[in-house]
N, C-alpha and C positions, 0 to 999 in steps of 0.2 A: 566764675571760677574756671580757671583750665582746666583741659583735659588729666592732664597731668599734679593737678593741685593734690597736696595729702591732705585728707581727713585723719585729725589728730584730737587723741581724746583729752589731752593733759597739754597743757604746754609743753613744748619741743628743739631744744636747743639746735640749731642749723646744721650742728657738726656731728650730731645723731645718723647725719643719713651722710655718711662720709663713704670714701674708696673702699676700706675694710670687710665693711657690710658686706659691699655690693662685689667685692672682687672674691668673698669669702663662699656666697650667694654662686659665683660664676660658677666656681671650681666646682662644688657639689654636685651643681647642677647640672655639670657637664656631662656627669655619669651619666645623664637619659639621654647623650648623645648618643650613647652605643647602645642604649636600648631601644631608642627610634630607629638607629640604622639595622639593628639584627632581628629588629621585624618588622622593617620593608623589604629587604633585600632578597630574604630566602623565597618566599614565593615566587619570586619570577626567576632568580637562578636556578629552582629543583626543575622548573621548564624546560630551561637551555635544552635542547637538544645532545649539547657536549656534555651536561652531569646525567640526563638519562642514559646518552650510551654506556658513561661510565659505570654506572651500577646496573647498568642492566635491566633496564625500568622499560627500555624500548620494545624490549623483545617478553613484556608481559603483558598479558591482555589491558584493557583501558580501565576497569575498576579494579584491577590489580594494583596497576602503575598509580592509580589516584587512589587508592587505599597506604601504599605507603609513601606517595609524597603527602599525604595529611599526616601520615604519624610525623615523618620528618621536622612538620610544622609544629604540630601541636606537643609533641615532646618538649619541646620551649620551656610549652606555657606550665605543664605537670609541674618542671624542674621550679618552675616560678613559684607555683606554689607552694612548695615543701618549702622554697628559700626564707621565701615572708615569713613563716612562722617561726621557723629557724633562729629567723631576725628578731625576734622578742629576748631569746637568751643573750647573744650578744649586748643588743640594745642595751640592756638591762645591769648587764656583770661588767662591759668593758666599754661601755660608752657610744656616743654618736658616730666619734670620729675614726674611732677603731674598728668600728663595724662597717662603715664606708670602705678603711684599706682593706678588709677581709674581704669581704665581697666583690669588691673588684678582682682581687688577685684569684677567687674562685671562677669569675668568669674567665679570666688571662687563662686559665687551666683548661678551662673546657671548650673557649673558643680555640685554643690549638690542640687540642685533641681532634677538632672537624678537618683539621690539615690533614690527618693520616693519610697514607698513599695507598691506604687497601681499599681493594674493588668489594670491600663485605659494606654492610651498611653498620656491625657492630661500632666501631669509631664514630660514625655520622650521630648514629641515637645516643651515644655515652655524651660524646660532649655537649649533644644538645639538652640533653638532660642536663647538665654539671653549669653550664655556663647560664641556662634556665633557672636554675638554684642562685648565681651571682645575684642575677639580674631580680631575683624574686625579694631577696635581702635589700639590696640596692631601695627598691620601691616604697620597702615600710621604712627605713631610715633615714632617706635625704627628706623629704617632705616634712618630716620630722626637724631633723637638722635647721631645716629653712627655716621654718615657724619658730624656732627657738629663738634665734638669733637675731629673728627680722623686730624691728620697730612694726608696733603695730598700724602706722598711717598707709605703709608699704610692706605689709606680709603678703597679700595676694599679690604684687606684682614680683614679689621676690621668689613667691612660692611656684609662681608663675614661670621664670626661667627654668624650671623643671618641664615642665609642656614645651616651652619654647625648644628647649637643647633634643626633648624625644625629636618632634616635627621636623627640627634642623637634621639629626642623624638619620631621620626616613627620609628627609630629602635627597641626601647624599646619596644610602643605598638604593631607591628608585633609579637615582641616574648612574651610578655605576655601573649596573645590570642593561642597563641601556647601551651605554659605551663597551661594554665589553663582549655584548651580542651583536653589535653594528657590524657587520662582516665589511663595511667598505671603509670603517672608522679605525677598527681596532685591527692589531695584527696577532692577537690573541685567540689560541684554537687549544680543542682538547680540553686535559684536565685544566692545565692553566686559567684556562676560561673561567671556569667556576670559582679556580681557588683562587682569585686576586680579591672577590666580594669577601670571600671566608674569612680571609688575611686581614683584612682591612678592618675589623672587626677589633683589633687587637691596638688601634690605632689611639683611639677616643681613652679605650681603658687604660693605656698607659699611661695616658696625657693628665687621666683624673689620680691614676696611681702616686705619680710625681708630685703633682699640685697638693695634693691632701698632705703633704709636708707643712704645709705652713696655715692650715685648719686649726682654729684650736676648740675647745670643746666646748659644749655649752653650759651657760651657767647654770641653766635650770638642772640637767643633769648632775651637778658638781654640787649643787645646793643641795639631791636630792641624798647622795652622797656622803653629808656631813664635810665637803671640803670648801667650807667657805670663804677660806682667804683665796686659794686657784678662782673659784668664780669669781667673786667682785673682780680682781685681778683679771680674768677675762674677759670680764662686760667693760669694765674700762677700756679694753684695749679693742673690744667690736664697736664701744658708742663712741670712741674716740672722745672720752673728758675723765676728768682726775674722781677718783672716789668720793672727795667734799664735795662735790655738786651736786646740786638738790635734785636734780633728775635721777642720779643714782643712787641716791638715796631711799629716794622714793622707789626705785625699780625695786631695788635691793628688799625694802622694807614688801612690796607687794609677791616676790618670788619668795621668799621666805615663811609668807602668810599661807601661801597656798603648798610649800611643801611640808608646812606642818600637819595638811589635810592628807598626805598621802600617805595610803595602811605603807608599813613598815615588812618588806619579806616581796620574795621572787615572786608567792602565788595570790599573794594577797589582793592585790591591779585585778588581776581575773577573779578573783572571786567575788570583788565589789562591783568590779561589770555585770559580772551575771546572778548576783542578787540586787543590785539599786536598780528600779523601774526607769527611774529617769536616765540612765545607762545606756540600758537594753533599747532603751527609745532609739537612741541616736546611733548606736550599733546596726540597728533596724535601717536606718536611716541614711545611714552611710552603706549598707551593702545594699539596697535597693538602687540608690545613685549607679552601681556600677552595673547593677542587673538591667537597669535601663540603658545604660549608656552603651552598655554593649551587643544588648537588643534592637540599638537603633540602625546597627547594619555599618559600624564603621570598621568592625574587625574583618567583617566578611569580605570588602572592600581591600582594607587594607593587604590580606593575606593572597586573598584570589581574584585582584584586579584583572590578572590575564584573561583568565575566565567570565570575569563577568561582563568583562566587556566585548567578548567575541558572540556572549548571546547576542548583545545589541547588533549583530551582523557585521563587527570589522575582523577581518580576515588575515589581512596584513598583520606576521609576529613584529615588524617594524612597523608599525600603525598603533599597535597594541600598548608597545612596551610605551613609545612615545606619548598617549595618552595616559600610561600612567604617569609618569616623568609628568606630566601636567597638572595631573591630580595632588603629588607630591608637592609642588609649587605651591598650587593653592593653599593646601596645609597649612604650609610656612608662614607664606603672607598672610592667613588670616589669623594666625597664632599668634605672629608679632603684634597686630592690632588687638589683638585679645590682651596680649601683657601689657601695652603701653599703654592702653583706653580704656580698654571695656572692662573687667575686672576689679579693678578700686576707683573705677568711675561710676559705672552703673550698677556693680554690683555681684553678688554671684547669684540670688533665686532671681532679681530680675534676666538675665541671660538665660537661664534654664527656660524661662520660660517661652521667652520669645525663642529660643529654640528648638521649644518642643512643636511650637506653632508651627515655626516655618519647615522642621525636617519633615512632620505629618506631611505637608502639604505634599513636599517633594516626592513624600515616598508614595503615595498614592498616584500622584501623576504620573511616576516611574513605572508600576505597577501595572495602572490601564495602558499608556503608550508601549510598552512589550509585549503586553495580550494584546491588542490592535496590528501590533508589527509580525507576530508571531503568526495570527489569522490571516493575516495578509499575505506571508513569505508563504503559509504552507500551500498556496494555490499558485505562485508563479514562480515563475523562471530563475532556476540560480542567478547570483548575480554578485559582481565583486563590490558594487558600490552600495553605499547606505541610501536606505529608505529614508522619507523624511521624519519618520518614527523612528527611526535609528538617530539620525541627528539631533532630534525632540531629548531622546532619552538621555544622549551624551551630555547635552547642555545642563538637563536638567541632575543629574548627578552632582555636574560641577557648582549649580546652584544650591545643593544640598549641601557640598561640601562646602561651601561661603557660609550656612547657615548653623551648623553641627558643630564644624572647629571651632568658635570662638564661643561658643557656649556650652556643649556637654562633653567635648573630647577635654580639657583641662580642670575646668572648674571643680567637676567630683573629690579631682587632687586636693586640689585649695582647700576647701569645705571640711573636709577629711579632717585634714592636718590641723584646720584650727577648732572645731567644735568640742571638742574633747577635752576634762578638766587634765591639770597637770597627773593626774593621780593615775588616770585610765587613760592617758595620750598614749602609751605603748601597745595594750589593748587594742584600740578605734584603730591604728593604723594598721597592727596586724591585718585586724578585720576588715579594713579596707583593702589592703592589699592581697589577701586570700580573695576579698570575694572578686575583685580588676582578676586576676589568672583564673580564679575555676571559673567562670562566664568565659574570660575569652579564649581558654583551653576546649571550652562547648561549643561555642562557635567554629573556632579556628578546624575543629575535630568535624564535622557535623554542616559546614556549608557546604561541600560538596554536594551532601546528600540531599540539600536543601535545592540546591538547585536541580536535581537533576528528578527530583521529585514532589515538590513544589510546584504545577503547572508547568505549558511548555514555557522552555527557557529560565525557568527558574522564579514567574510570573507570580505567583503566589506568595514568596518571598519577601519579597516590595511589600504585598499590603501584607503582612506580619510586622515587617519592620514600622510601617505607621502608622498601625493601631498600638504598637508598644511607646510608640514617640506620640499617641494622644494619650493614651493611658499617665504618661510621663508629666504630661501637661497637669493634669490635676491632681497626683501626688504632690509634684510641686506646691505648686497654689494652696491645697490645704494644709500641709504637713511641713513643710521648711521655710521657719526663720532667713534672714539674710543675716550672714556674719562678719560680713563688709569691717572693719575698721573696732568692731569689738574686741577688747583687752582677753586675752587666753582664760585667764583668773577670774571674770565677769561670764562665759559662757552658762553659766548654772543661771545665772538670772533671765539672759537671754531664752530661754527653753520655759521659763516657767510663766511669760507674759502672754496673753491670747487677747487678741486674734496672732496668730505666725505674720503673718503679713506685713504686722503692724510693730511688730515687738521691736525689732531694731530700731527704729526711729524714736520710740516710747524709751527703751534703755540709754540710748546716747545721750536723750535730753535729761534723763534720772544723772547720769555722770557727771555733765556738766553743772547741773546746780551741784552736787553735792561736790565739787573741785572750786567751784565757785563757793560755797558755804566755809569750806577750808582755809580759802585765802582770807575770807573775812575775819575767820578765829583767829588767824595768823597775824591777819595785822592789829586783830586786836590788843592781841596777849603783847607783841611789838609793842606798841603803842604805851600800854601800861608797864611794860619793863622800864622803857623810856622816862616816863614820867617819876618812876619809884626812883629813876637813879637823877632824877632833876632835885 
């Protein structure tokens, strides 16, 4: 079977996975372009030399100046989360697709409010707050969106183009900041400097502003609704086949089943989350995913690469930025192989795992090779070049980050967005999406101090981060089902088989006889119409 083959639980008409889908898929997904890009970016621009003189950051002591370039950052993540919740009301009164052009247009608002031309930081924090609120909405809806609409042989790879389009807009913003600090590249100085990354911000959002013109809603939404001619009418027009077809029929007939399970009323979703055990599991479930994922050191990373790679002894700000711009790469490339292989190939708890293996591994290696380098530097000679523990630790980051992207930076997404029955999909994603910002508003807020307290060089950090990535390891293993290619409507069956390990493959094969028992009734009852009109 190829890499690329769909696991399909029902038979599958060819013209299911058509342009529509997948063009419908892009545009969504585009939205985590700008939210890849507006948090890679800002860490290394509030560095610039040209945005500290500007506010005035130079001329404050150093835990001054890194007391409010953390706010600067983590201000983001706050606004992110007040957004996600936000995004339940929306979600709820005015649909998928509505809540998409809102929240974009809330970020359009607050990313240019960071344009102001005042030397106060009042404007800097507003709109980072305000476009943190965008980006926070953004996060519980698209994933949502995705899962809707995706055919289930291809939801994790659809759902997937969300990871992919983050990674792609932190690629962007890694090397924009690059190019715009090159003093021999660029001919950009001043305020300019900073505000061409700010600006650019505005770029991605517009482009998904636009697009979402020709979005249409989901059906599951529209069924939930009581509008059920707009649905069929819409899922015809995402599966590309006529409403006779027995595939939409059957879809029809399965979306219909399960919105008659969902309580009726705005607080009712919540209320049934947080009285059904079986719920609460998977709520549980879903914000430990991101308490881990963000424990594993990919924010810390992401937000203060400057930093943390000048522990490892490079000195050079053009050494610096350029290794991140490398780390950014990495991202990408192994996010693309994450969406075209590894994800509806292998799986999403197999990934977890093996990435919980290989990131432990890293971060401990990480860990000793810095205390080693650390003990070493404090007895000799300044010196501008890397130790061979400094090159140890560089390599072995990048090998970390080979091992972390294609398995716990996206997957938790994926996971999220399908576990959840239709009734409490609004709920689980909130709660996903609140728990992804408060964790990484902790981090984001709080790695400074980690590093600068944490052993020297920030030495201590490392092995925190890979005892939470072996802890990681057997949450997995015990606790999470694979939801690889399971029907949305079928998740409650999924959760209730043990061993977890085992239940996915135990469910698919329960499916398929009973799809296979159907076709038999089918031809039987055939068979004897037949014969009654002989």
């Amino acid at each position: 079977m190829g890499v690329l083959a769909k696991i399909e639980d029902r038979p599958t008409p060819p013209c299911v996975y058509n342009w529509r889908v997948y063009l419908s898929a892009v545009v969504a997904a585009f939205s985590s372009c700008m939210i890849g890009y507006t948090t890679s970016f800002i860490g290394t621009t509030v560095a610039l030399p040209s945005f500290q003189e500007y506010y005035g950051l130079d001329r404050l002591s150093d835990s001054k100046a890194s007391f409010i370039s953390a706010n600067i950052v983590s201000l983001f993540q706050a606004g992110a989360f007040f957004g996600s919740i936000f995004a339940y009301t929306t979600s709820y009164f005015l649909g998928r697709r509505a809540s998409i052009w809102i929240f974009i247009t809330v970020f359009i608002v607050g990313a240019g409010i960071t344009l102001s031309p005042s030397h106060t930081l009042g404007p800097m924090y507003a709109g980072r707050v305000i476009s943190g609120f965008g980006v926070g909405g953004c996060t519980m809806v698209v994933p949502i969106f995705l899962s809707e609409i995706a055919p289930p042989a291809i939801r994790g790879r659809l759902v997937g183009l969300y990871e992919l389009g983050w990674q792609t807009g932190g690629l962007v913003g890694f090397w924009i900041v690059f190019g715009v600090s090159d003093s021999d590249a660029s001919a950009l100085e001043g305020k300019m400097q900073f505000t061409v990354p700010f600006a650019i911000q505005l770029v991605p959002a517009g482009l998904v502003l636009i697009g979402s013109i020709m979005l249409k809603e989901t059906p599951r939404w529209l069924f939930s609704k009581g509008r059920r001619e707009q649905a069929i009418k819409n899922l015809c027009w995402i599966r590309n086949l006529e409403p006779t077809d027995q595939y939409i029929i059957e879809e029809v007939e399965m979306m219909e089943a399960a919105n008659d399970q969902i309580p009726k009323g705005f607080f009712q979703p919540i209320k049934l989350a947080l009285t059904d055990r079986k719920i609460l599991w998977r709520l549980f479930l879903g914000h430990m995913l991101f308490v881990l994922q963000n424990f594993s050191g990919i924010n810390a990373i992401n937000y203060y690469s400057p930093t943390i790679f000048r522990t490892m002894g490079i000195n050079s700000d053009y050494t610096v930025d350029l290794m991140t711009g490398i780390f950014g790469i990495l991202k990408t490339v192994m996010t693309v192989l994450w969406l075209t292989v590894l994800v509806d190939k292998w799986g999403r708890r197999q990934l977890l795992v093996y990435g919980s293996i290989a990131g432990a591994s890293c971060m401990y290696i990480i860990g000793a090779l810095i205390t080693s380098n650390t003990s070493r530097s404090s007895s000799a000679a300044p010196s501008d070049h890397l130790s061979s523990q400094g090159i140890a630790t560089i390599v072995m980051i990048y090998l970390w980050t080979t091992s972390y992207i294609p398995s716990w930076n996206g997957t938790p997404w994926v996971i999220n967005s399908e576990m959840f029955t239709t009734a409490t999909r609004n709920v689980g994603q909130v709660s996903a999406s609140m728990s992804n910002w408060l964790w990484t508003f902790i981090i984001a807020r709080f790695t400074p101090d980690m590093i600068s307290s944490m052993g020297p060089d920030g030495c201590g950090m490392y092995f925190f981060f890979a005892g939470m990535s072996t802890l990681s390891f057997f949450f997995v293993w015990y606790l999470l089902p694979e939801t690889k290619s399971v029907p949305l409507d079928k998740m409650d069956r999924l959760f209730e088989i043990s061993p977890v390990r085992k239940a996915q493959p135990i469910l698919m094969q329960e499916l398929q006889d009973e799809n296979l028992e159907m076709s038999l009734h089918a031809g039987k009852r055939m068979s004897t119409s037949s014969e009654h009109r002989a």
